[in-house]
PDB file of N, H, CA, C and O in Angstrom:
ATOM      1  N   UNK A   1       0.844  -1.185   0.000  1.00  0.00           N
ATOM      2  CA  UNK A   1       0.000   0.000   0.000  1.00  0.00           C
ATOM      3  C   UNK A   1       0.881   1.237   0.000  1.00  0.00           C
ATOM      4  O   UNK A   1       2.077   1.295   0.284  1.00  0.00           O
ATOM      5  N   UNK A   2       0.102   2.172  -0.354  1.00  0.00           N
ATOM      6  H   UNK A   2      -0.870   2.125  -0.585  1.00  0.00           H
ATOM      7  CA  UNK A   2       1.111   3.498  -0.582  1.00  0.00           C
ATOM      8  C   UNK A   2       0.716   4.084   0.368  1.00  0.00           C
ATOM      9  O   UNK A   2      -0.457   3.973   0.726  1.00  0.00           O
ATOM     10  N   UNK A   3       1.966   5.174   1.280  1.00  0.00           N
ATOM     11  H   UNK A   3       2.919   5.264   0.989  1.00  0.00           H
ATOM     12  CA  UNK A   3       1.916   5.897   1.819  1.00  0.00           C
ATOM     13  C   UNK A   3       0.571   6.776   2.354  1.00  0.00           C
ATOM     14  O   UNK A   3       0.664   7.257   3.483  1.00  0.00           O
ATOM     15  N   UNK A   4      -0.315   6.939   1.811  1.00  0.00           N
ATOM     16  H   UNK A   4      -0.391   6.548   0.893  1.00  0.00           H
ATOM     17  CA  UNK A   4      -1.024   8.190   1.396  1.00  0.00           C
ATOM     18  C   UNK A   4      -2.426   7.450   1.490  1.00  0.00           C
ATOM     19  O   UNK A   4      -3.503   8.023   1.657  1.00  0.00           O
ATOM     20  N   UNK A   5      -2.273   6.354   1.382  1.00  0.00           N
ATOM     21  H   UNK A   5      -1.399   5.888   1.247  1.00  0.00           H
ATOM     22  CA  UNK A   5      -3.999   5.314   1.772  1.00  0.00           C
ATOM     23  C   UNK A   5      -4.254   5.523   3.364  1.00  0.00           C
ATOM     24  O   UNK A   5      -3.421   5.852   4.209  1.00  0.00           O
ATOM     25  N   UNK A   6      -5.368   5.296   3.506  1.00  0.00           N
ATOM     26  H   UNK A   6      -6.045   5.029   2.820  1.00  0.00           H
ATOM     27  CA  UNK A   6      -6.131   5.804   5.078  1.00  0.00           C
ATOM     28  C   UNK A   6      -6.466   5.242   5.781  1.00  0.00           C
ATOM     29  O   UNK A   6      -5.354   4.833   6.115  1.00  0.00           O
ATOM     30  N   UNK A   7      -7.222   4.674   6.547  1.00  0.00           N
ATOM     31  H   UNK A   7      -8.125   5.006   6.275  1.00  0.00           H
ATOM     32  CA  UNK A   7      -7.848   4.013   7.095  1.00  0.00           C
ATOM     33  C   UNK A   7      -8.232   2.367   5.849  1.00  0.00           C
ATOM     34  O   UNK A   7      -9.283   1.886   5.425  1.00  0.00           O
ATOM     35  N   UNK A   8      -7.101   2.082   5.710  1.00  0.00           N
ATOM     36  H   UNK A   8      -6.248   2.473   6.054  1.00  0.00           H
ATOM     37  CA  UNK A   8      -7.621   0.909   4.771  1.00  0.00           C
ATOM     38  C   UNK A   8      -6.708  -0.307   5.470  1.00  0.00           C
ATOM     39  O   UNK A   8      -5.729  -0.251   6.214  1.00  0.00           O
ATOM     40  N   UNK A   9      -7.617  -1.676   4.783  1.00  0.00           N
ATOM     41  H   UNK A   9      -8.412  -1.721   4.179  1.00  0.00           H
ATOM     42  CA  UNK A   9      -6.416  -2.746   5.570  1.00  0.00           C
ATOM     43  C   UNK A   9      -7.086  -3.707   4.306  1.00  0.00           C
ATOM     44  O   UNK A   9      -8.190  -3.853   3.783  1.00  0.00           O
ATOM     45  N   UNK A  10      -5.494  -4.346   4.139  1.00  0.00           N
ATOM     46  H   UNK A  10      -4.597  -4.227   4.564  1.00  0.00           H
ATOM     47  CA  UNK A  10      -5.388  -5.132   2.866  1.00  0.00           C
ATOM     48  C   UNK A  10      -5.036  -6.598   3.762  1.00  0.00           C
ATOM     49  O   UNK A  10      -4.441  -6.669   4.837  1.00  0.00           O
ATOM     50  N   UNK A  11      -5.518  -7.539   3.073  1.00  0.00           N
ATOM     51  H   UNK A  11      -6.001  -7.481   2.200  1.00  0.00           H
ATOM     52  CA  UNK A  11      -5.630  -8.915   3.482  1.00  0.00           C
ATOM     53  C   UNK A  11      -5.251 -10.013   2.387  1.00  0.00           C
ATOM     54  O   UNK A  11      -6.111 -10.255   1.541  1.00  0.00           O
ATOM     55  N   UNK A  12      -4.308 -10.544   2.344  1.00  0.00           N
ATOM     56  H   UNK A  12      -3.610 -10.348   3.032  1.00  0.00           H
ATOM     57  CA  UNK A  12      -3.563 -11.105   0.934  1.00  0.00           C
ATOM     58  C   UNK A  12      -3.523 -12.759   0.281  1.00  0.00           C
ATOM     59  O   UNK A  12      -2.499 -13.039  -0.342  1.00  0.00           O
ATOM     60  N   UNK A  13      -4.380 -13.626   0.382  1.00  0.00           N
ATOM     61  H   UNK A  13      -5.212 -13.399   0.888  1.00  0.00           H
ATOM     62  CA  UNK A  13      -3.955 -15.088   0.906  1.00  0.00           C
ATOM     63  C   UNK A  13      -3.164 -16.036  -0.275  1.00  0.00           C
ATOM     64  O   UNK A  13      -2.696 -17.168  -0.159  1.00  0.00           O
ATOM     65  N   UNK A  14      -3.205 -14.970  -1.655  1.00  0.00           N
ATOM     66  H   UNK A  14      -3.585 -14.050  -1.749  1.00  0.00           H
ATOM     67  CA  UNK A  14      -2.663 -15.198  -3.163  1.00  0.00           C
ATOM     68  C   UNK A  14      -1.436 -15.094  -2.929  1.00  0.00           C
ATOM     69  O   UNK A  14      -1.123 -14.335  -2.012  1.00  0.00           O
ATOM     70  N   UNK A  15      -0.416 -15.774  -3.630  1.00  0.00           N
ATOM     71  H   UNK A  15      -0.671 -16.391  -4.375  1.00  0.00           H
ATOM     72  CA  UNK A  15       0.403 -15.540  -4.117  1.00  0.00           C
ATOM     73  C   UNK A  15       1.158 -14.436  -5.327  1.00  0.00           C
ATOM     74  O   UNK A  15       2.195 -14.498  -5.988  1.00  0.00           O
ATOM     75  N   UNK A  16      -0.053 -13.351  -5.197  1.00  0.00           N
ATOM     76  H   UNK A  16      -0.895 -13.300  -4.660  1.00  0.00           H
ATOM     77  CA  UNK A  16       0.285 -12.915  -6.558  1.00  0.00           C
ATOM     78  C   UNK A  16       0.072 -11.865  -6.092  1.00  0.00           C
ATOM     79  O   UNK A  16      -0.928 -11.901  -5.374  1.00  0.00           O
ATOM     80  N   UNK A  17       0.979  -9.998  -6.199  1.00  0.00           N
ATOM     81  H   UNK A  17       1.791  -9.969  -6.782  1.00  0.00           H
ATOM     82  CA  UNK A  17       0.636  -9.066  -5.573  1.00  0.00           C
ATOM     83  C   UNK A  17      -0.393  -8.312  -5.686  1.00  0.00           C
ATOM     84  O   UNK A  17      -0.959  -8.159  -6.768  1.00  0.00           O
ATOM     85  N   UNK A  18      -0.820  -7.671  -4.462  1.00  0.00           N
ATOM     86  H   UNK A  18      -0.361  -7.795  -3.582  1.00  0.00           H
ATOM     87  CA  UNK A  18      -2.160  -6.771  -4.554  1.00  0.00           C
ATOM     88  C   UNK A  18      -1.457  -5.321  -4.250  1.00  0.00           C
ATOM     89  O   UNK A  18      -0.657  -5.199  -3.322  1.00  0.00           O
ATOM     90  N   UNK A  19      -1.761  -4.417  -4.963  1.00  0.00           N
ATOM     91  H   UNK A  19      -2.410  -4.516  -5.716  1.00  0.00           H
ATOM     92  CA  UNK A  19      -1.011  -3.016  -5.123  1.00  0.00           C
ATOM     93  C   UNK A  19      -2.506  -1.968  -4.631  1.00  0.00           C
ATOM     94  O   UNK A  19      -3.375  -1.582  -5.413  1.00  0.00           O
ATOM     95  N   UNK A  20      -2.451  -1.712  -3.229  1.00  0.00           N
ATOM     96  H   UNK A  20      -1.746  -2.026  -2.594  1.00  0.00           H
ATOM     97  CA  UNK A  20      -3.219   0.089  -3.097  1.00  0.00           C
ATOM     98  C   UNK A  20      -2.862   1.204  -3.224  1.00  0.00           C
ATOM     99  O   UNK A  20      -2.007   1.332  -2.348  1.00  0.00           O
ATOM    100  N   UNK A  21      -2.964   2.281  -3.837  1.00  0.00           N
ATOM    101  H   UNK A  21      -3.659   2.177  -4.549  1.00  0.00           H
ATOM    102  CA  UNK A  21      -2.488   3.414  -4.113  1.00  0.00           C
ATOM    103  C   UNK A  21      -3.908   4.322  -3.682  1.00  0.00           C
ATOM    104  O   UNK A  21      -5.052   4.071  -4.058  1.00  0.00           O
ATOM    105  N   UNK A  22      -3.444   5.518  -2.724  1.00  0.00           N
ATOM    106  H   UNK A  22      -2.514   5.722  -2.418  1.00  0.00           H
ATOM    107  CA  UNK A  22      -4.706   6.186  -2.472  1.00  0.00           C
ATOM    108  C   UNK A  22      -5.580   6.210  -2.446  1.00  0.00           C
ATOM    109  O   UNK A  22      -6.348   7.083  -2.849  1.00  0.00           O
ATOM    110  N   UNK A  23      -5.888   4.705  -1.684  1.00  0.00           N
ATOM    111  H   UNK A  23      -5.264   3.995  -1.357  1.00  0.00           H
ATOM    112  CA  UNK A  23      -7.803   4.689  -1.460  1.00  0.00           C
ATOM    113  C   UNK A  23      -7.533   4.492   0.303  1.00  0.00           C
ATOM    114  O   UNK A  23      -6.698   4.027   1.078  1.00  0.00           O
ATOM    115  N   UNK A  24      -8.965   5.249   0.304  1.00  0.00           N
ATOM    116  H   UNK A  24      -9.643   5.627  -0.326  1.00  0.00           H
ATOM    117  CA  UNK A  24      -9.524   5.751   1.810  1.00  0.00           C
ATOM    118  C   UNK A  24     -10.381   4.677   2.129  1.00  0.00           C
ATOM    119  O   UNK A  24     -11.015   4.020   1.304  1.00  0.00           O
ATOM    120  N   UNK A  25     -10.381   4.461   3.806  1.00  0.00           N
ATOM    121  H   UNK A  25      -9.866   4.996   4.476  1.00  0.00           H
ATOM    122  CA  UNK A  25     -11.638   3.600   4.122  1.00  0.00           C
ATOM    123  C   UNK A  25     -11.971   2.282   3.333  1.00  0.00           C
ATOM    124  O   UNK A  25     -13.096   1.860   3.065  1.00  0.00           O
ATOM    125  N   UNK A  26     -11.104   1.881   3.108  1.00  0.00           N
ATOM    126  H   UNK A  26     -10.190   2.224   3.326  1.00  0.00           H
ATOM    127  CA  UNK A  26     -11.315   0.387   2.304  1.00  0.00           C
ATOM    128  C   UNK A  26     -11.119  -0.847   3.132  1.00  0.00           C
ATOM    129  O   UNK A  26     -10.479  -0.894   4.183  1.00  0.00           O
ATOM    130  N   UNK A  27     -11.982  -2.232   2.316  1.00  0.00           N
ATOM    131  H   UNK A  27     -12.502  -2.194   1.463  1.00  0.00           H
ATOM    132  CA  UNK A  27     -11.069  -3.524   2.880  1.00  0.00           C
ATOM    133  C   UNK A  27     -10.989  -4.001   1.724  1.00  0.00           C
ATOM    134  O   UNK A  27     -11.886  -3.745   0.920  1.00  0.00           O
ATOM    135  N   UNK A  28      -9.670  -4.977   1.282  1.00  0.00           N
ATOM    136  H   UNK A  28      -8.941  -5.184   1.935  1.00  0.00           H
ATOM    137  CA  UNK A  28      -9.409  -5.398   0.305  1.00  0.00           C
ATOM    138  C   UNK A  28      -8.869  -6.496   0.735  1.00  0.00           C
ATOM    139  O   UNK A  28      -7.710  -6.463   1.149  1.00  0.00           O
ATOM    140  N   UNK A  29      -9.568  -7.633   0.723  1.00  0.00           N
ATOM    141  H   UNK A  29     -10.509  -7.660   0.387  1.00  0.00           H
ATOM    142  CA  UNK A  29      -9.254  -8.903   0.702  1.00  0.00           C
ATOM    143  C   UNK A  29      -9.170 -10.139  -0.239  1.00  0.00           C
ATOM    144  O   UNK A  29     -10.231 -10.613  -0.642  1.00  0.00           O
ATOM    145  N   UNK A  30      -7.903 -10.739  -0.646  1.00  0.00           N
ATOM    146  H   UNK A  30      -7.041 -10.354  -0.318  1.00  0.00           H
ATOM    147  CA  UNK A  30      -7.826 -11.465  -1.473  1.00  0.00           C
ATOM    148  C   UNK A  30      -7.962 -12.774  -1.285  1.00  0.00           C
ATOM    149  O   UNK A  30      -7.712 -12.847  -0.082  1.00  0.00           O
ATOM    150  N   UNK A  31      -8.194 -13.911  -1.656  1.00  0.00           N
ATOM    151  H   UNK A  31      -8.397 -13.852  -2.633  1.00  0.00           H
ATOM    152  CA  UNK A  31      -8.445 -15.196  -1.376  1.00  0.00           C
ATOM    153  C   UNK A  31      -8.463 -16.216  -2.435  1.00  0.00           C
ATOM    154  O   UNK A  31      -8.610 -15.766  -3.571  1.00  0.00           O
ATOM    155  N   UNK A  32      -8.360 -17.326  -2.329  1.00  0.00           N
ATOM    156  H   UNK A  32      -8.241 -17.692  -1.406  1.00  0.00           H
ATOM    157  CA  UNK A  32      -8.955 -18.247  -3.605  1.00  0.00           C
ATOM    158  C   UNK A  32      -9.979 -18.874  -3.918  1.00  0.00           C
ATOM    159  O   UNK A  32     -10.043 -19.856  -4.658  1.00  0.00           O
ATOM    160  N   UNK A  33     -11.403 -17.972  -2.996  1.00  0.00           N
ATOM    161  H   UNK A  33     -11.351 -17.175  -2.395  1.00  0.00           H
ATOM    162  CA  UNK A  33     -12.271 -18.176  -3.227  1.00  0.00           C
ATOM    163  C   UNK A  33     -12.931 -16.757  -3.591  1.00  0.00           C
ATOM    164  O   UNK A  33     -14.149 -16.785  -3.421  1.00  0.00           O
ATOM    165  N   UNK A  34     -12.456 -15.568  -4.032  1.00  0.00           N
ATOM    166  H   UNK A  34     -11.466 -15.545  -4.170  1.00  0.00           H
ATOM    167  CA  UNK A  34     -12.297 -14.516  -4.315  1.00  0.00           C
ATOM    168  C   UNK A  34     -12.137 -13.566  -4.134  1.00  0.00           C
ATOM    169  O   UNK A  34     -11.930 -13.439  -2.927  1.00  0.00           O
ATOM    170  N   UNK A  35     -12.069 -12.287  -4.835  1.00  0.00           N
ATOM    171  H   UNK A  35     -12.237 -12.389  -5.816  1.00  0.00           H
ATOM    172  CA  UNK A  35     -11.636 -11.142  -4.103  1.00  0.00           C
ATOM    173  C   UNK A  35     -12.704  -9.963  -3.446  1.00  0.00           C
ATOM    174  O   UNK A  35     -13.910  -9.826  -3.651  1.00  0.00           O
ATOM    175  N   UNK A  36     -12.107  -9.452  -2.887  1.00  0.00           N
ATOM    176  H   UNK A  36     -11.127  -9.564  -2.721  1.00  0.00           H
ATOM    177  CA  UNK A  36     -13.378  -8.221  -1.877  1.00  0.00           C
ATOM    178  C   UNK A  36     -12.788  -6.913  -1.788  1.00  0.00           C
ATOM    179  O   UNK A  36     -11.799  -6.600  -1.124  1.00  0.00           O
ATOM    180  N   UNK A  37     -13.482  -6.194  -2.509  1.00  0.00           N
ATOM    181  H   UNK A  37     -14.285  -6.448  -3.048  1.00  0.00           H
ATOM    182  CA  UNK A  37     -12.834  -4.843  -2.407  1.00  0.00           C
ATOM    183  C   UNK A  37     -14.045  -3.738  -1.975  1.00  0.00           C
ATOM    184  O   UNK A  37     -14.685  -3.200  -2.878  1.00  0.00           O
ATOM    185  N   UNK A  38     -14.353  -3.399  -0.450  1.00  0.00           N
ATOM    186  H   UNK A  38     -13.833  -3.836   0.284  1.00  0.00           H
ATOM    187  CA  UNK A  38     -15.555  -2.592  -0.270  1.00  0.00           C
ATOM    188  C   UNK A  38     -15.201  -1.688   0.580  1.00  0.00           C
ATOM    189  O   UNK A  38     -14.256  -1.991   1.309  1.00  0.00           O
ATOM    190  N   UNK A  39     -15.851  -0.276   0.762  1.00  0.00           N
ATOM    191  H   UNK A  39     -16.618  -0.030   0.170  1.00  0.00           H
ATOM    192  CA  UNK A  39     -15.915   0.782   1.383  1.00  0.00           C
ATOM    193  C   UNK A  39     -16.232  -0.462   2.756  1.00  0.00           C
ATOM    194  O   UNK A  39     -16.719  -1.588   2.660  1.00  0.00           O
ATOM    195  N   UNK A  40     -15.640   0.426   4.225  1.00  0.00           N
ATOM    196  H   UNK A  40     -15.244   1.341   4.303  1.00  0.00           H
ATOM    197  CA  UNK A  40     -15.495  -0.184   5.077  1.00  0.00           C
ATOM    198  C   UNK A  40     -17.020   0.361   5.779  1.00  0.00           C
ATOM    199  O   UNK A  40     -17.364  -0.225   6.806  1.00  0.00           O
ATOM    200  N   UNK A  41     -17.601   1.067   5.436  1.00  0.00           N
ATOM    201  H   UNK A  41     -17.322   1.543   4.602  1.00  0.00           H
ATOM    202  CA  UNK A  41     -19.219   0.970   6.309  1.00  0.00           C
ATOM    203  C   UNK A  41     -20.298   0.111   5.387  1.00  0.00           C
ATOM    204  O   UNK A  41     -21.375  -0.287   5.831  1.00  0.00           O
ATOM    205  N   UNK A  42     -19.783  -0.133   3.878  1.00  0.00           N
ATOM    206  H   UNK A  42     -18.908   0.191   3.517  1.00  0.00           H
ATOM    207  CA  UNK A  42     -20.290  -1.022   3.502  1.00  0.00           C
ATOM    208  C   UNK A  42     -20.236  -2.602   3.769  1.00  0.00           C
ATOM    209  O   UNK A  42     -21.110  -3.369   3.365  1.00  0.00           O
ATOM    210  N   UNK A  43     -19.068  -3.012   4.524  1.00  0.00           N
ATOM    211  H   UNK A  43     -18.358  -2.389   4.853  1.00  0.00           H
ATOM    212  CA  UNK A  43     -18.555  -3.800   4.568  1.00  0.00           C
ATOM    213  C   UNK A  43     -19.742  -5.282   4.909  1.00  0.00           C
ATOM    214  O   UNK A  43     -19.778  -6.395   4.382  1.00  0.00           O
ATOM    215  N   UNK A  44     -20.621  -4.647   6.031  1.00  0.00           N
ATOM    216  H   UNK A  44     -20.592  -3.744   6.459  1.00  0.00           H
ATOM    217  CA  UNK A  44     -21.451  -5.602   6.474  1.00  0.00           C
ATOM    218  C   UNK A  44     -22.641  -6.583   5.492  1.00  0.00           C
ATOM    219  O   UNK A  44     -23.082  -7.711   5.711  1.00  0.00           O
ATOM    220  N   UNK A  45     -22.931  -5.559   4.291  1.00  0.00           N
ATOM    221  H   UNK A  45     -22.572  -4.643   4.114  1.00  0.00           H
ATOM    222  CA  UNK A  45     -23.607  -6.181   3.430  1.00  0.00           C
ATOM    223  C   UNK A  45     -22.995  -7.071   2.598  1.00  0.00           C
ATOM    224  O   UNK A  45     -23.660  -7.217   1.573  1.00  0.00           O
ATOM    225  N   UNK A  46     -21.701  -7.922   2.626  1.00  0.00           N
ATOM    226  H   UNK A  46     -21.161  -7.803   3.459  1.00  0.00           H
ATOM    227  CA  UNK A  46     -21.241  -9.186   2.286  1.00  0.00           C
ATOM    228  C   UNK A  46     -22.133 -10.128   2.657  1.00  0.00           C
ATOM    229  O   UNK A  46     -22.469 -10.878   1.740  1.00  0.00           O
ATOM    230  N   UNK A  47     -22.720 -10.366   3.919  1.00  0.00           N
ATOM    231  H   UNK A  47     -22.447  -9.756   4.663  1.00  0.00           H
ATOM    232  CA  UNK A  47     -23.214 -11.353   4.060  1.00  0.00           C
ATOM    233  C   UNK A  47     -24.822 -11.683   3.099  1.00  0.00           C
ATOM    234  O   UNK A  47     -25.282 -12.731   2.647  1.00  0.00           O
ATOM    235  N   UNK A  48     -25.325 -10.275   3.079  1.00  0.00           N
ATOM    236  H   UNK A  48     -24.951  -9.423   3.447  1.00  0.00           H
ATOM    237  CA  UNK A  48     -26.119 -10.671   1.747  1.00  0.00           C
ATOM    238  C   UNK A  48     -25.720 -11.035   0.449  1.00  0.00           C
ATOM    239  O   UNK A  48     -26.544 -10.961  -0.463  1.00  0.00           O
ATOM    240  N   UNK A  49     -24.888 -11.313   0.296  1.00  0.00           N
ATOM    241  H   UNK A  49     -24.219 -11.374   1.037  1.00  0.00           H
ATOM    242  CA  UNK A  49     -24.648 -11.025  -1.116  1.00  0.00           C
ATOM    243  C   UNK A  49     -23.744 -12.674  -1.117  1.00  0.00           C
ATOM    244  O   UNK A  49     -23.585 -13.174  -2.231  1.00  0.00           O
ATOM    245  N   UNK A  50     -23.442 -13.099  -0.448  1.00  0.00           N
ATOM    246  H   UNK A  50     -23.572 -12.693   0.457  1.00  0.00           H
ATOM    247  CA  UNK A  50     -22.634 -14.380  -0.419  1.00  0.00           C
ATOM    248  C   UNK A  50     -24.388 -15.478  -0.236  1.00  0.00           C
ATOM    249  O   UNK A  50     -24.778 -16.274  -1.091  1.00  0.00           O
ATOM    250  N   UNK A  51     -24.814 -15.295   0.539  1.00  0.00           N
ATOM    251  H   UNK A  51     -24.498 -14.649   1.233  1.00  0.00           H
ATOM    252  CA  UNK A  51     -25.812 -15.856   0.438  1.00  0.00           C
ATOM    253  C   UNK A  51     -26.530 -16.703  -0.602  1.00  0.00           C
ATOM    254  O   UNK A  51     -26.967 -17.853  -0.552  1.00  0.00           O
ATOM    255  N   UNK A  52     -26.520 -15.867  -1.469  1.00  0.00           N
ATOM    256  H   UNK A  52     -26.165 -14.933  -1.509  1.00  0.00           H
ATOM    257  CA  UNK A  52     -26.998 -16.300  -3.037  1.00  0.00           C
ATOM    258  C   UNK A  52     -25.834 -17.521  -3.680  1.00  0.00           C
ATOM    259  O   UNK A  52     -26.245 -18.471  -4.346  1.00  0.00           O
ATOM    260  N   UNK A  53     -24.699 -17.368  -3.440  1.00  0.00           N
ATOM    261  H   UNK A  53     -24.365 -16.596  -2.899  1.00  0.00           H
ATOM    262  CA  UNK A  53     -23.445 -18.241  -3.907  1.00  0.00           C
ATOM    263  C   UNK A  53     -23.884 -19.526  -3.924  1.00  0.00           C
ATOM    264  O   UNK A  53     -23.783 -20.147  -2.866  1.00  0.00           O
ATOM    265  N   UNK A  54     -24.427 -20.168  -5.034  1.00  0.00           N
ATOM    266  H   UNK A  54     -24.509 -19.663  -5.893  1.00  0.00           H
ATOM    267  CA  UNK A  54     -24.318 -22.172  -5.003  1.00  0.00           C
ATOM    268  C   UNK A  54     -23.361 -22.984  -4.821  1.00  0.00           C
ATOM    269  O   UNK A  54     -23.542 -24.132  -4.414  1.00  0.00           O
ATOM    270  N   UNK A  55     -22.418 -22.574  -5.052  1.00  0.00           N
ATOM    271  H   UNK A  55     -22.272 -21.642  -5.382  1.00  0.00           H
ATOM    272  CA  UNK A  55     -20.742 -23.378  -5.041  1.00  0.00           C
ATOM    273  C   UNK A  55     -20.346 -23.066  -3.584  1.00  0.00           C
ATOM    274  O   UNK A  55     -20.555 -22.105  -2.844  1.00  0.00           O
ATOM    275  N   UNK A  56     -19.674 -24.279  -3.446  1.00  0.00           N
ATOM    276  H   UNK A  56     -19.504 -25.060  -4.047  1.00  0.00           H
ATOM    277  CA  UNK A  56     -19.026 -24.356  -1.988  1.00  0.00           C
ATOM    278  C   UNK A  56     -18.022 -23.352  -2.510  1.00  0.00           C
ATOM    279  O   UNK A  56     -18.018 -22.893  -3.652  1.00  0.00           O
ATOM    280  N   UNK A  57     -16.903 -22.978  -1.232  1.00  0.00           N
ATOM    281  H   UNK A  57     -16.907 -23.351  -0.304  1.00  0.00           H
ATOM    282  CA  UNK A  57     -15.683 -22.285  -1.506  1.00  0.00           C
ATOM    283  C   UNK A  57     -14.522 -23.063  -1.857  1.00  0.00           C
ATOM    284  O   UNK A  57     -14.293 -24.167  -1.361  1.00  0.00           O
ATOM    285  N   UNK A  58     -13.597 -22.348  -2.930  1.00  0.00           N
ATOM    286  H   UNK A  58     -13.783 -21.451  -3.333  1.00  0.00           H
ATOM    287  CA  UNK A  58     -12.886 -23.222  -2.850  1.00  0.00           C
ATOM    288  C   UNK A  58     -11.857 -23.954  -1.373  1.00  0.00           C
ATOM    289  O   UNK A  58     -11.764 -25.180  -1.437  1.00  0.00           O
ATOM    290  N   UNK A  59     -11.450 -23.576  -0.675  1.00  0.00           N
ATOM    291  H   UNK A  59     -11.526 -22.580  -0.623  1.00  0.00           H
ATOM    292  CA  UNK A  59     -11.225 -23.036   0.588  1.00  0.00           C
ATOM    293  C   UNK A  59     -11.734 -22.996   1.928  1.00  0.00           C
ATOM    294  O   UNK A  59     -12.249 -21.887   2.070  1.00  0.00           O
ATOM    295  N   UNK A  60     -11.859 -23.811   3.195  1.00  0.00           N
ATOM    296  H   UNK A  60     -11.440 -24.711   3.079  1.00  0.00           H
ATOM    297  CA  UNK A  60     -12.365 -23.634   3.516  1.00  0.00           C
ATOM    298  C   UNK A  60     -11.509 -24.901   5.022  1.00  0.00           C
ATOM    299  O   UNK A  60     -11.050 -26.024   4.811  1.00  0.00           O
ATOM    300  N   UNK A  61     -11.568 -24.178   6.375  1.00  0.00           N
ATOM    301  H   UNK A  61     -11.941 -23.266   6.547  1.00  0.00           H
ATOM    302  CA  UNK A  61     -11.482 -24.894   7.039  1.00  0.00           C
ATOM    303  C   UNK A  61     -12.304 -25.202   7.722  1.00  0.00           C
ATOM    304  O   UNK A  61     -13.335 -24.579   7.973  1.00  0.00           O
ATOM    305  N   UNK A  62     -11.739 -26.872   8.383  1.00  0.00           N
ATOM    306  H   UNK A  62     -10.901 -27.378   8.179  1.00  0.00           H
ATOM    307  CA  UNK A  62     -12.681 -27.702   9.274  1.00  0.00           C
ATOM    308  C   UNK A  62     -11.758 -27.976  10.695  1.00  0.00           C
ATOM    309  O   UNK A  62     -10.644 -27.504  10.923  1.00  0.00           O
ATOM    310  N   UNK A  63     -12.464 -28.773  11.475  1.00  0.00           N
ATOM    311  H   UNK A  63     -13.369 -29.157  11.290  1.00  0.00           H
ATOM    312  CA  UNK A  63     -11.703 -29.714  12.168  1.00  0.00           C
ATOM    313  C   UNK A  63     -12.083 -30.834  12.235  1.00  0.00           C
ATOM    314  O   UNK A  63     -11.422 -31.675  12.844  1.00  0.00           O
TER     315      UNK A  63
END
């Protein structure tokens, strides 16, 4: 992330780089079951929106 980003937090689980440059208030999370890039007061409406998803994740722990 660059200098100059704000209140943001990046979350990485790829092997492959994720680059922020001047974004405010973000979460940006990468995964291999996909990526998430949302304003952080939006953040909570993920759970609607995963909901709808038919496919398991790729990813996913148990015990």
């Amino acid at each position: 992330m660059s200098e100059d980003c704000i209140n943001t937090h990046l979350i990485n689980e790829l092997d492959i780089p994720v680059i922020v440059l001047g974004a405010s208030n973000l979460i940006v999370a990468t995964s291999p079951d996909g990526i998430l890039i949302s304003d952080k007061e939006k953040s909570h409406q993920i759970k609607e929106l995963v909901t709808d998803f038919n496919q398991r994740p790729m990813f996913e722990e148990r015990r």
